[in-house]
C-alpha positions in Angstrom: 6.9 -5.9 13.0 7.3 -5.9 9.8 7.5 -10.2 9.7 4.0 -9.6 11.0 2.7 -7.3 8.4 4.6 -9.3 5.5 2.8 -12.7 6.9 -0.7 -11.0 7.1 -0.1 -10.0 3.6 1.1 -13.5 2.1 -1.8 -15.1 4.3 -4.5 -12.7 2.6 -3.3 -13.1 -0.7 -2.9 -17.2 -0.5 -7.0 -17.4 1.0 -8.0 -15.2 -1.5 -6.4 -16.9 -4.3 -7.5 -20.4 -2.9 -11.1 -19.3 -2.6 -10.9 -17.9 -6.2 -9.7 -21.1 -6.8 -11.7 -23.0 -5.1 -15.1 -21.0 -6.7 -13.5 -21.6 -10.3 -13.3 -25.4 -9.4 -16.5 -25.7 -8.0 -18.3 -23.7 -11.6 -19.4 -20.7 -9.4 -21.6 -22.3 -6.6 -20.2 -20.1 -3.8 -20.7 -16.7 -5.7 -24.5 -18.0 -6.2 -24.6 -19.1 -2.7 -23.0 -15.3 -1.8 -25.8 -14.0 -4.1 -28.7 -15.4 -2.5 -28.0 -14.1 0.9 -27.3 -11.0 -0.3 -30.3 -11.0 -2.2 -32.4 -12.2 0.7 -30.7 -9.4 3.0 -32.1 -7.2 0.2 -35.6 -8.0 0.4 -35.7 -8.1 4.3 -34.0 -4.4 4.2 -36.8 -3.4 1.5 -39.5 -4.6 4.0 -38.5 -3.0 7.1 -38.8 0.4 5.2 -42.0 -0.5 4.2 -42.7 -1.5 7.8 -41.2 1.9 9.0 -42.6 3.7 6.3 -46.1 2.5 7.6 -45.2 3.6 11.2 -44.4 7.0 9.7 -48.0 7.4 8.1 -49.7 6.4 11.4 -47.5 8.8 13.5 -49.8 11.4 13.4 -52.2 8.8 15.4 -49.9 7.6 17.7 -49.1 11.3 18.7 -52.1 11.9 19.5 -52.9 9.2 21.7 -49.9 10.1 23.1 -51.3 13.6 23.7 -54.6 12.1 25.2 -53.0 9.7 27.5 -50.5 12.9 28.4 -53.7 14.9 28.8 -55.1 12.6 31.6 -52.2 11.3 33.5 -51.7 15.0 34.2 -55.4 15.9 34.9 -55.2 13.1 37.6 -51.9 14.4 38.8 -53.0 17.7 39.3 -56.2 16.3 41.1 -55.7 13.1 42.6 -59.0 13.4 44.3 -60.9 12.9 41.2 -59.5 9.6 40.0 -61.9 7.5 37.5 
């Protein structure tokens, strides 16, 4: 067991070291690379609450539509001889 947890800890440290490594060698390119996807995750994240934020502000309409179509379903439920 603890071979297992001693190797997990040597393998961890060697990656991380070689990808420091690696990112030194390299002049940064695979932090800016790291950056732009989180960047782009950012904006994507910013315009789904804008998206939600809009479905928010028209919720009002959409309940009531909601409570129209309610309205009617169980109008013609209770009288199903009067159907449009």
């Amino acid at each position: 067991m603890f071979k297992l947890i001693f190797r997990t800890i040597s393998l961890s440290t060697f990656l991380l070291i070689l990808i420091i490594g690696l990112a030194l060698w390299k002049g940064g390119d695979p932090f800016r690379k790291a950056g732009e996807i989180v960047t782009d995750a950012g904006k994507t994240i910013t315009r789904f609450g804008d998206f939600v934020d809009d479905v928010k502000r028209g919720g009002k309409k959409v309940q009531k539509t909601y409570d129209q179509l309610k309205e009617t379903i169980s109008e013609n439920d209770l009288n199903p001889a009067k159907k449009n």
